[in-house]
C-alpha angles and dihedrals in degrees: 000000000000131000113220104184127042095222142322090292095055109083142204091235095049097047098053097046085048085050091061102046085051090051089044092058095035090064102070084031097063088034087058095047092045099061084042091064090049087251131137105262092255088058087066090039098055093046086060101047096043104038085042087060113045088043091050092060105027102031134100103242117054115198092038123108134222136184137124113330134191092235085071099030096059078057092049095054096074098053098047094046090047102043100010127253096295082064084060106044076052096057086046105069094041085054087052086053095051089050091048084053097054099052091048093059101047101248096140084077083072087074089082095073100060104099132242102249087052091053079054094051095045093046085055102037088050086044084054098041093050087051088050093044081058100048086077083076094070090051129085138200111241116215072251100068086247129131127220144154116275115235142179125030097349097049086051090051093048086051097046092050098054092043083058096051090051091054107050086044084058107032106045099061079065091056087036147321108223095108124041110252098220084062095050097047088061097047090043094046090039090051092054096052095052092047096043091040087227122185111233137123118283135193088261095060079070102058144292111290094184114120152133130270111290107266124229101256141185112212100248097224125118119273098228132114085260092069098045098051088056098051097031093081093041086052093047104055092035085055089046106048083038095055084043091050097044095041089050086050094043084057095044095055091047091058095051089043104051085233144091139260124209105240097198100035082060092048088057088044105050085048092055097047088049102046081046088047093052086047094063101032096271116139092227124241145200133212111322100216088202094049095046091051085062107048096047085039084054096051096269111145099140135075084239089074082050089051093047104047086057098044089053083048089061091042090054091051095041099035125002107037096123080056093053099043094060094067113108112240082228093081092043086054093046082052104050085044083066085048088050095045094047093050106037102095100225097177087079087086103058091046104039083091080047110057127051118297087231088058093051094042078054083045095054100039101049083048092052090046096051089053098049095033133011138298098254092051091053099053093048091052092050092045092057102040085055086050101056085039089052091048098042087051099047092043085070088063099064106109145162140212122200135190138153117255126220085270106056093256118139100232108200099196102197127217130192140019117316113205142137095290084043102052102088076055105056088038085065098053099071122076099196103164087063099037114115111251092267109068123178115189109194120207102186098104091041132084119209102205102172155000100284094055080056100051087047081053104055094037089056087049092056099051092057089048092043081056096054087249122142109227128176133202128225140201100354118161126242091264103047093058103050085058090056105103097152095038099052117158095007091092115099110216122210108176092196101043100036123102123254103203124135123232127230100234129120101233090068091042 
């Protein structure tokens, strides 16, 4: 059954007006990355109305809004442009699959291990991304194919116009807060530019966005393993970077709403509304972060302000395009500045000289990344740079304390983790050659998390025995010494003091 409303604050009117303003911003959005993937404009529009819908009901995060974004649409462009747009509905679908799959098999648990200083650096790269995408606005196509600046008197009123927007958005929820300011900043600023007869760019200067209803369709491309190993890479990074995208934003919105999202819900989500979109020409989609600033920022909590803003996308296409194509995309700028301004965190600033160097070097990375590349390269770059620091920090830990028992015995009480980036070090603490003929390692203190602590182990093993020493193992967990196949009957087994801890290695799985 779906739950149409977050919870008892969330309501119907402000979901719908934040649904709206979400639809009002998403127009000129799905146009632009539509003509980035090389596609027809409805193509982009579909995609938003129908990926923004089917989230919006089925999906994990209500409240959070998906359609057609540039991060998948700069994938998109190759293939088109390679095989033709069939080729892409087709991708599409498969895409949807992988991301059903991955639901169903539980992977957006895996969004728990991207770092906080990467969410930081995503969050600012995305902020910084979203300011570039508008600076389009300011640029103009000369009769010579040629792009420059605009100046003068077009470029004041552009800038007039998009201070006012900002200022109503900011200023009106301090007069009153029935109608989303976003919203009214549109309708005021639009007003304006229709009485006064001003000229300034308007929705409409981008392209048409009048059309039917979006057709059942079949991609017209040949069934054959040809064509799916021509899709299947395209699918599977635009599944990947789409499942990336919508799991960092799900995050994001349960931070700002005190509640929380369902990660593998939306994957299932997201894969249902993609392989559907591909299904009825529509280029797929994932969470738009903007999009969803605006909606949460506007009053929306519940997936009715997700069903909404889909539903007045369709309106516009069916019905009210020549309304829609008359706002100025000054007030849609001045809207996604606010966007800019609200997500941005500027708090890193002031705590880049507080946190470990290792963590803003992560911060800034991750942010420059997301700027030069995408979003889902960039967290995974992030991901893994705070991995190998993680591992060459920790391998410093790894100590040992020595002292003689009453029976002459050389006791190695271990401390800290063993694992694969531990291990030289572990290897140096021992001093074999001058250790009495009786040797206990002790394993209490020390944790073995994988394989590679076990093979160190047993080689270690071998090499006393190899010496005609007696040595004897301590504490080792079950599982590590079922992976002992050098070191045999020198482990000590207690059942009470020893550890029970499992060890990630695949031989156990």
């Amino acid at each position: 059954m779906i739950t149409l409303f977050v919870n008892k604050a969330a309501s119907a009117k402000d979901d719908v007006l934040s649904g709206l303003t979400v639809a009002l911003a998403l127009v000129p959005e799905a146009v632009a990355f539509a003509f980035v993937a090389g596609v027809h404009p409805l193509v982009g529009l579909y995609a938003a109305f129908m990926v923004g819908l089917i989230t919006a009901s089925i999906g994990g995060r209500p409240g959070m809004i998906s359609g057609a974004t540039g991060a998948l649409a700069v994938v998109m462009v190759a293939l088109v442009a390679e095989h033709g747009v069939e080729y892409l509905f087709a991708t599409v679908v498969l895409m949807g699959i992988i991301q059903i799959t991955a639901g169903v098999l539980r992977l957006g648990k895996f969004i728990r291990m991207v770092p906080h200083p990467v969410m930081l650096g995503f969050v600012n790269g995305l902020a910084i991304v979203i300011f570039l995408s508008q600076l389009q606005t300011f640029q103009i196509t000369t009769s010579t194919g040629e792009t420059e600046w605009i100046s003068g008197s077009p470029l004041w009123t552009l800038v007039g116009l998009i201070a006012l927007t900002m200022a109503i958005i900011k200023y009106l929820p301090l007069l009153t807060r029935a109608i989303p300011s976003s919203l009214a900043a549109i309708l005021v600023v639009s007003l304006i530019v229709i009485f006064f007869n001003m000229d300034t760019r308007t929705v409409g200067d981008i392209a048409s966005i009048a059309g039917g209803f979006p057709e059942f369709h079949i991609p017209d491309v040949p069934f054959t393993l040809e064509t799916l190993w021509i899709i299947l890479p395209y699918a599977l990074v635009l599944a990947t970077i789409g499942l990336i995208e919508s799991l960092l934003t799900l995050t994001l919105i349960d931070e700002l709403t005190q509640t929380r999202g369902r990660g593998n819900k939306e994957c299932i989500g997201q894969g249902v509304a993609n392989s559907v979109t591909g299904m009825f020409g529509g280029m797929g989609g994932c969470a738009m972060i903007g999009q969803s600033m605006i909606n949460v920022n506007s009053g929306g909590r519940g997936r009715l302000s997700g069903i909404s803003a889909a539903l007045f996308l369709l309106f516009f296409i069916l019905v009210a395009s020549p309304l829609i194509e008359v706002i100025p995309l000054a007030a849609l700028v001045g809207v996604m500045f606010i966007v800019v301004i609200g997500t941005f965190e500027w708090s890193s600033f002031r705590i880049l000289r507080k946190i470990p160097k290792t963590d803003a070097f992560v911060l800034i990375l991750v942010s420059g990344v997301t700027v030069v590349t995408d979003l889902a390269i960039a967290v995974i770059v992030g991901v893994i740079v705070s991995a190998l620091v993680f591992a060459w920090q920790h391998a410093k830990n790894t100590a040992v304390e020595t002292h003689i028992d009453e029976n002459g015995a050389k006791i190695y009480r271990l401390s800290g983790p063993l694992f694969f980036s531990s291990v030289h070090n572990f290897n140096n603490l021992f001093d074999l050659s001058n250790d009495p003929d009786e040797v206990i390692i002790d394993f209490e203190r020390s944790r073995v998390y994988d394989h590679s602590a076990i093979e160190a182990i047993d080689n270690l093993a071998e090499r006393y025995v190899q010496a005609g020493k007696q040595l004897h193992l301590r504490h080792l967990s079950p599982e590590c010494r079922i992976l002992m196949k050098k070191a045999g009957d020198l482990v000590e087994v207690n059942v009470i003091e020893d550890p029970n801890y499992r060890i990630a290695d695949d031989k156990l799985a």
